[in-house]
Every structure is written in structure tokens, then in C-alpha cells.
N, C-alpha and C positions, 0 to 999 in steps of 0.2 A: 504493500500500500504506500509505504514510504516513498519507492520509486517510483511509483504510477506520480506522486505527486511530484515527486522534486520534476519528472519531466513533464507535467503539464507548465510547472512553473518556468521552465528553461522556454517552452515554446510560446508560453503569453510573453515572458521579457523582449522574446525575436520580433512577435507580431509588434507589439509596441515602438520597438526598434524599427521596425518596417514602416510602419502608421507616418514615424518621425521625418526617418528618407523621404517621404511619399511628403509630406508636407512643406519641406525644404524645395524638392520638387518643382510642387508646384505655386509654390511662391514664387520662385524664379520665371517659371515660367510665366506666368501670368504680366510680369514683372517687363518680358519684353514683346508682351504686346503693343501695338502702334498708339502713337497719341499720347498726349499728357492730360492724366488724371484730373487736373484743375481746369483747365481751359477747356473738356469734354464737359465737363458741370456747369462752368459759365457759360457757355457756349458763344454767341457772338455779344455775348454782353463782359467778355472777359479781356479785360486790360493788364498791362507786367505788375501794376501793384497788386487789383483785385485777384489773379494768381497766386502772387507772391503772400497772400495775406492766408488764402486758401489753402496753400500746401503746408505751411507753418500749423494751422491750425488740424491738418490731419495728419501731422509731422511726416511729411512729404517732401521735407529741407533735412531729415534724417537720414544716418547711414543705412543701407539696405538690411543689414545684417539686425540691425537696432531694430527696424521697423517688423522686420519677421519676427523676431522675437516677442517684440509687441503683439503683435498680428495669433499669434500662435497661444500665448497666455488667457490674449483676450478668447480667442475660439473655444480653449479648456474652461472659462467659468461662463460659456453659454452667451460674450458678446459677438456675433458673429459681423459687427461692422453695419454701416446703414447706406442702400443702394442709392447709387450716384443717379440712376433717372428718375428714382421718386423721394429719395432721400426720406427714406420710414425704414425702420430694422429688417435688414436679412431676412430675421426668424419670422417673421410676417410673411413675406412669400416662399420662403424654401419650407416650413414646417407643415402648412398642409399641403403642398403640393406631396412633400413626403409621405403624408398619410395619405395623398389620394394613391402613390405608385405602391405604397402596400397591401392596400385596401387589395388592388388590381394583381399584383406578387399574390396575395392570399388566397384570392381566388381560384387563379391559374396552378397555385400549387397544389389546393385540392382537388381536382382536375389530373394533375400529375401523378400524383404518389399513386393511385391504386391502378393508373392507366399501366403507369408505366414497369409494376411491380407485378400486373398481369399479364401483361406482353413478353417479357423478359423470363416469365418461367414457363409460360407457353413455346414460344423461343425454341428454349432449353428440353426440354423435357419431351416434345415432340417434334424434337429437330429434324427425326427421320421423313416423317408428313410430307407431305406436296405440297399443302396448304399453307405452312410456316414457311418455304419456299419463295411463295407470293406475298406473307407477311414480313418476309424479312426482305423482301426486295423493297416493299414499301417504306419499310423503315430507312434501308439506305437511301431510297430516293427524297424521303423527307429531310434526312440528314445534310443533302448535297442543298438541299433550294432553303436562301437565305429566307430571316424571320420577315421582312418585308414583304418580300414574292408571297411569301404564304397569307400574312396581311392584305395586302390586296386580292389574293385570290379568293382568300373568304369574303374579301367585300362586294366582290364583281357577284361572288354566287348568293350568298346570305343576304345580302343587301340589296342589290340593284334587281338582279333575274329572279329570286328568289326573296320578297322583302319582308323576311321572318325577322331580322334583326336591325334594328338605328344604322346607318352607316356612320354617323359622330356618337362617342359616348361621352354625351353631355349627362357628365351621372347628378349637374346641380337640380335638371329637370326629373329627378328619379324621388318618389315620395313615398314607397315604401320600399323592402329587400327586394323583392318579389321584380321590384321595375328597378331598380339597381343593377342585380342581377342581371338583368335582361338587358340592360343597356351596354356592360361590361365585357357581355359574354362573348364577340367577336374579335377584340383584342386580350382576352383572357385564352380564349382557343389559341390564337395564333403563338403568344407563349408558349401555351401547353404542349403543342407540337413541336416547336422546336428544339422543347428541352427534352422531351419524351424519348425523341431518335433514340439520342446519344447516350440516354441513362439504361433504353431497350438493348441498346449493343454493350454495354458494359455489363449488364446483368448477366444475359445469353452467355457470355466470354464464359464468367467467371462462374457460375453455375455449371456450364459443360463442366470445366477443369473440375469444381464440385464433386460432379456425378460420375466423373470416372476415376475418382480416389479411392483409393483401397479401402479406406474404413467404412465410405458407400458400399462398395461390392460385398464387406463383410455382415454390414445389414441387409442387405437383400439375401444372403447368405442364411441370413440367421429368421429369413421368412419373416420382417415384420412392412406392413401393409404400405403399398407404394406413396401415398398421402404421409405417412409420418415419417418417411425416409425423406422425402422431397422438404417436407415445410418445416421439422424438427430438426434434423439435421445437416441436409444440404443448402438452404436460402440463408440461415444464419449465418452461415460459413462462408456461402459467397457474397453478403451483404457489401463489403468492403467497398468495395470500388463504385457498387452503387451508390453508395452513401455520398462517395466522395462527389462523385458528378451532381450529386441530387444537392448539399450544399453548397459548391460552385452555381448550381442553377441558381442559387436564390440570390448570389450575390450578380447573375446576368441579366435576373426580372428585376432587381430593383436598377441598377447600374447599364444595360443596357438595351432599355427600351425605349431608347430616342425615337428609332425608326416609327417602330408601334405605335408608339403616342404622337407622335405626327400623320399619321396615316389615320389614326381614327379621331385627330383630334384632343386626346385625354388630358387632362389640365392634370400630367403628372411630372414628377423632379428631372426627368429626361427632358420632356420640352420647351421647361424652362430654363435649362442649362443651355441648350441652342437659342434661344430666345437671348436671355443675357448674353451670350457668345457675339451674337449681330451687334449686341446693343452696348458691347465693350464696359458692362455694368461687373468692375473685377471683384469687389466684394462675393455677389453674390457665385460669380465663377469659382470663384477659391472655397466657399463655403461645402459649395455641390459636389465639386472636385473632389473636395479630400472627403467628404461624408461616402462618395463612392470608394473612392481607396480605399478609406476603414471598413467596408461592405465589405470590398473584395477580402483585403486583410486577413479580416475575423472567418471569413467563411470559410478559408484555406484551416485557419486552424482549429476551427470548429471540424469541419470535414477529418484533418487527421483525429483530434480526438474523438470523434465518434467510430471510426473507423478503428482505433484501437479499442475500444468498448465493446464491440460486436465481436472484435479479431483480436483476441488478448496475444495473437503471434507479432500483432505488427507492434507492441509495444517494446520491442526492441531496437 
């Protein structure tokens, strides 16, 4: 137990370590974006003093190093800085935009887990079939066509030739789950697919390798009923790698659903990060940025440790 902890804590210090880089990052970067900061605020009402008076007061006359520092303390006690086009707090528009792209993550992951934890031992388990043939072809074919393509193609079909679903999901217009739901569910599907491929081929992998290990063949051996060889002790065993893609996906629905929420419209943290991107608004870019690094981050290390929880082999 001792060890299980000391290595959880050597792998929080890394991600932490990491979050840091990642913030340094992209301070810089941000950093040499076009334009100066004061005279994008003033805009043609800005003279050398009225700049001059400006940058001092959002110490923009300080050394770079100084102002990250700055920049990065205030971020840890929850000041995220006040956007330069409407000048009102970050956390005013990035905090529910964030709750709208989890709201939209949550859905799509329910959707996921049981899809794709079906698929994957189907797969597996009757790989000899014809039929898992044609289901595994579909899989790599959804695997290959980007989250977009699929976006749209359930728009052209669910929406436009078929108009079961909103083509915008304007979820402000949604007044109970029920029409939430309903509004959602076109760029919730399209997630769902994309993440579904890649966690169906990872299950199948590791599942075969499962079922053709010796201590499988000595339960079948030992005559106990193909249901409790498969789900007692072949899925648990080959969960690993699932897991790991299954928490990667979560940190690609919150962190990379720009496309998506462009496509359907969704007032979620992806479209506002392209939104401020056009609008050279660097608080609130720097805010998004790194909330997705930390996504990504934490997921990585959430993934191994869950993956050594299920697979006490990988905790070496």
C-alpha cells in the first residue's frame, strides 16, 4: 500500500510539473501574438500617453518573467484577469461556457461507455463471425473520417433530409431534460463516434490477447460457463488500455470540440477559445489554454492510475 502511494504521489508531482511547463508555455506564446495589448483596448481612441498610462496600470511596463509570475499566482487563487473586449472577469465567460462543454462531455460519455464496452467484447469474443467482419470494418472506417465529417454528416441526415433533430443546439431554448437532450443529441452522437472507434479497437486488441492466455484456456478447462470466463475474468484483465483511451477521450470532448461546437453552433469553451483567438482577447486565450492542458494533464494521469487499479501488473 505504501508503494501504490509513494507512486501515485511521484506521478501527481510530474503532472503538476507538467500543468507548470504547459503554463510557461503558453504564456509565451500568447505573448507573441500581433499587436499591443493597450492600443487593441483603446483602439482608435489611443494616444503614446493614454497607452502609456494603460500598460503601467496592467503592469505591461513589466519584465515578462514578472508578469507570468503575476499572471500565474493570480490564475491559482481563481483571478483569471478581465477580457480586453468587454472588460468584465474571464470567469464570467469561460465558467459557463465550461459547464455548457461538460454538460455536452457528459452526455456523449454516456452514450460511450456501454456503446463502446459492447462493441469491443463483441469484437473479441466472436471475432470468428462474418458479421464482426463488417462490424469491424465499420469501426475502422469511422476511425479514419474526422469528428467534423461525421458532424456534418449527421447534420445533412438528422437535420436537413431527415429533420428529427435542431440543426443548432441552442440548448438556452431547451426548458426541460427531455428538450435538452434533444437538442444536444447531434453533437453528442458525433463525439460519441469518434471516440467509440478507437476505444472498440483497443478493447478487441487486448481482450483477444485476454482470451488466448493460458489461465483463460485453464478455465475453460476446468468447465466453468463461457459468461463468467469472458466478464469475471477476461474484461477485467483486459480493461487497461480501455480505460486509458476512455480517459484520454474525456480530456478530447472537453479540449477538442472546437470543430463540433462550431458546426452545431454550441455556446461551448471550444468556440469561445476560437472566438477570443479572432478577437486577440489574450486573457481569456491563456485562461482556456491552460484549463485544457490541465484537462489533458490530469487525464493522462488519471488514465494510468486507473489502469493500475484494474491491472495491479502495470503498477510496476
Amino acid at each position: 500500500m505504501r508503494y501504490v502511494l509513494r507512486i501515485v504521489a511521484q506521478r501527481l508531482l510530474l503532472a503538476l510539473f507538467t500543468i507548470l511547463i504547459a503554463s510557461f508555455g503558453i504564456f509565451w506564446m500568447v505573448e507573441l501574438l500581433p499587436g499591443d495589448v493597450a492600443t487593441r483596448i483603446l483602439g482608435q481612441a489611443a494616444t503614446d500617453e493614454t497607452a502609456a498610462t494603460l500598460r503601467e496600470r496592467l503592469h505591461l511596463d513589466e519584465p515578462a518573467m514578472q508578469r507570468y509570475l503575476r499572471w500565474l499566482g493570480d490564475f491559482v487563487r481563481g483571478d483569471w484577469g478581465v477580457s480586453l473586449v468587454a472588460d468584465r472577469p474571464v470567469t464570467e465567460y469561460v465558467l459557463p461556457r465550461l459547464g455548457n462543454t461538460l454538460l455536452l462531455a457528459g452526455f456523449a460519455i454516456a452514450l460511450y461507455v456501454p456503446l463502446a464496452l459492447t462493441l469491443g467484447v463483441i469484437t473479441a469474443v466472436f471475432r470468428e463471425r462474418r458479421f464482426v467482419g463488417w462490424l469491424s470494418a465499420a469501426v475502422v472506417l469511422t476511425t479514419a473520417i474526422p469528428e467534423f465529417v461525421l458532424g456534418i454528416l449527421l447534420l445533412v441526415t438528422f437535420a436537413v433530409m431527415l429533420p428529427w433533430f435542431p440543426p443548432l443546439a441552442d440548448i438556452t431554448r431547451a426548458g426541460s431534460l427531455p428538450e435538452l437532450l434533444h437538442v444536444i443529441a447531434l453533437p453528442a452522437l458525433t463525439l460519441t463516434l469518434a471516440m467509440t472507434a478507437y476505444a472498440v479497437r483497443m478493447m478487441h486488441s487486448s481482450l483477444v490477447t485476454v482470451l488466448e492466455s493460458e489461465y483463460v484456456r485453464m478455465a475453460r478447462l476446468k468447465g466453468l460457463p463461457a459468461w463468467r470466463i469472458v466478464f469475471r475474468h477476461a474484461v477485467p484483465n483486459a480493461m487497461g488500455p480501455a480505460i486509458r483511451v476512455t480517459v484520454l477521450n474525456v480530456a478530447f470532448v472537453v479540449g477538442g470540440v472546437v470543430l463540433v461546437e462550431r458546426i452545431f453552433n454550441f455556446p461551448g469553451i471550444g468556440r469561445l477559445l476560437v472566438d477570443s483567438i479572432q478577437l486577440l482577447d489574450t486573457p481569456v486565450i491563456e485562461a482556456i489554454t491552460l484549463i485544457l492542458a490541465s484537462t489533458y494533464i490530469l487525464a493522462n494521469l488519471g488514465a494510468d492510475l486507473l489502469a493500475a487499479l484494474f491491472n495491479p501488473r502495470l503498477r510496476d
